[in-house]
C-alpha positions in Angstrom: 192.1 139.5 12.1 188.7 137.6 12.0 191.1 134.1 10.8 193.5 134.9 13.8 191.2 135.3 16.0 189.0 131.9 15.0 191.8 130.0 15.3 193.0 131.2 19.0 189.7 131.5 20.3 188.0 134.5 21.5 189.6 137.4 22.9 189.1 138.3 26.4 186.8 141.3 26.4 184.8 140.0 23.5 181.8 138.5 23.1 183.1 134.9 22.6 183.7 134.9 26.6 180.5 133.4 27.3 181.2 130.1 26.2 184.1 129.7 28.7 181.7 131.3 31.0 179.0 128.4 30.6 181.3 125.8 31.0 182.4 126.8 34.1 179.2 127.8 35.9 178.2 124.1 34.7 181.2 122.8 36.5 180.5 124.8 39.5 176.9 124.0 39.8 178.0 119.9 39.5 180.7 120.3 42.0 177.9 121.6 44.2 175.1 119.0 43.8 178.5 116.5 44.4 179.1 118.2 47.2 175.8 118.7 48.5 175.3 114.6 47.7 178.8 114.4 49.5 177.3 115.7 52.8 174.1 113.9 52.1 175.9 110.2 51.9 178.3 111.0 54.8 175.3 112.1 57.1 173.5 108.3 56.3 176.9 107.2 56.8 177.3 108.7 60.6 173.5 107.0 60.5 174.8 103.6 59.5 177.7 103.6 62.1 175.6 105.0 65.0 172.9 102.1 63.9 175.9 99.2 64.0 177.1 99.9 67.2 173.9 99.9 68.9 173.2 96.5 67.7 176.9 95.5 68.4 175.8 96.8 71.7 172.6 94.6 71.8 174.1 91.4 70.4 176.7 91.5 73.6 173.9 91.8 76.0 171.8 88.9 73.9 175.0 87.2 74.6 175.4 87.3 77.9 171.7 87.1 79.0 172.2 83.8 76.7 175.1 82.9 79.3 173.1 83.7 81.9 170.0 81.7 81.0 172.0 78.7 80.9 174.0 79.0 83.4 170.6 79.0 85.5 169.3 75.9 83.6 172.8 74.1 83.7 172.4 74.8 88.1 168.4 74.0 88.0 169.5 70.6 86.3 172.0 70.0 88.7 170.0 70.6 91.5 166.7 68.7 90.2 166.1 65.1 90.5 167.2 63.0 87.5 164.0 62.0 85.4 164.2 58.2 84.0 162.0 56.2 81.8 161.1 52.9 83.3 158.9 50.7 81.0 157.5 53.8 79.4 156.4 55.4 82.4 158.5 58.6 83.8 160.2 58.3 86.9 162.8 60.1 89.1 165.6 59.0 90.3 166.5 59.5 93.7 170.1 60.3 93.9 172.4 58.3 96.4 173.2 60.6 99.4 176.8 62.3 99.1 179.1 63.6 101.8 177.7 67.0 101.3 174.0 65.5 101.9 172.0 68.2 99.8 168.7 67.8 99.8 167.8 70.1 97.5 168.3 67.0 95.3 165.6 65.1 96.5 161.9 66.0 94.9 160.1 68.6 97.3 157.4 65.2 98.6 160.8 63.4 99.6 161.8 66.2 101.2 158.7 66.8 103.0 158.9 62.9 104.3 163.2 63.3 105.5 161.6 66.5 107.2 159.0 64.5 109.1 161.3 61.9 110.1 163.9 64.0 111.4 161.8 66.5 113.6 160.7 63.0 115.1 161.8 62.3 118.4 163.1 58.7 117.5 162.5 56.1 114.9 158.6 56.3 113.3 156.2 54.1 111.7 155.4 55.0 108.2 151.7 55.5 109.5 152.9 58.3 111.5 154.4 59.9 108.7 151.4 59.5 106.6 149.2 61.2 109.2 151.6 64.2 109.1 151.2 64.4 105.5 147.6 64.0 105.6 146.7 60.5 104.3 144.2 58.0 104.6 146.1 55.9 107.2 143.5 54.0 107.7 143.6 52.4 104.1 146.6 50.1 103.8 147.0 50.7 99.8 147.1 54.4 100.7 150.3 53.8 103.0 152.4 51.6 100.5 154.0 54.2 98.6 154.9 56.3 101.4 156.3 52.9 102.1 158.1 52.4 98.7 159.3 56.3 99.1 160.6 55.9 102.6 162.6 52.6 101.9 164.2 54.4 98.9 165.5 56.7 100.7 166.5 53.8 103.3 168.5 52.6 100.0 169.9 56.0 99.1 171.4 56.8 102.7 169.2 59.3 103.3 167.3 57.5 105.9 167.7 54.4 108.1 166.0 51.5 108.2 165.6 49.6 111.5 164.9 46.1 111.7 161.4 46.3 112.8 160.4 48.6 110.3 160.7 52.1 111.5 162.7 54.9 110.2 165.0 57.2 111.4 166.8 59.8 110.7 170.3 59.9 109.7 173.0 62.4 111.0 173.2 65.3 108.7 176.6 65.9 109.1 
């Protein structure tokens, strides 16, 4: 029986089992580290995806503070004067006065002079604007360009220019 039994393998019962034995506690113990890797990956995984949406999250606000930002700049460069370059020095531009008359246009020293003139009681002298602002009116050079400012805003329809020189203010509707 010992060729029979070499050739079919070892008899249940016998003491050839143990190599069948082996095998399969090697199997077993792999299919556990596998699984225990298994768990191990799909935990990093459930890391991962948590991790991704957060930052989906975060590049939607970037997005819209982005949006945000320049919609304020777009509106702040509406509203603020026009810079110019005039033989290489900077200047503004003062805009021409629309039929919505917004001042908010106008640089804040302009506005401070069409405020002046129009809590006047009537046409004023560009000294008397001056002394309101707190210049030397006293010293002609001082007054020119509050001068040069008011007739701009003559030109611009922002103000009106009489004849003799004063200024006045124009209706605000």
């Amino acid at each position: 029986m010992p060729l029979l039994r070499s050739l079919t393998g070892p008899v249940p019962g016998e003491r050839g089992e143990g190599v069948g034995m082996l095998e399969l506690e090697r199997i077993t113990a792999r299919r556990n580290e596998l699984d225990t890797l298994a768990e191990e990956l799909a935990k990093q995984l459930a890391e991962v995806q948590a991790e991704r949406e957060e930052l989906v999250i975060a590049e939607r606000v970037l997005h819209r503070l982005a949006e945000q930002d320049q919609a304020v700049t777009e509106a702040a460069t509406a509203v603020a004067p026009t810079a110019a370059r005039v033989a290489g020095r900077a200047v503004l531009l003062i805009p021409h006065r629309g039929g919505t008359g917004d001042e908010a246009a106008l640089p804040a020293d302009y506005r401070k002079i069409l405020a002046i003139v129009r809590a006047a009681d009537g046409p004023v002298q560009v000294r008397a604007v001056g002394e309101e602002l707190g210049l030397e009116v006293t010293v002609r050079g001082k007054l020119e360009p509050l001068r040069a400012k008011m007739t701009k805003l003559a030109d611009r329809g922002w103000l009106h220019k009489r004849p003799e020189g004063r200024f006045a203010a124009r209706s605000q509707a």
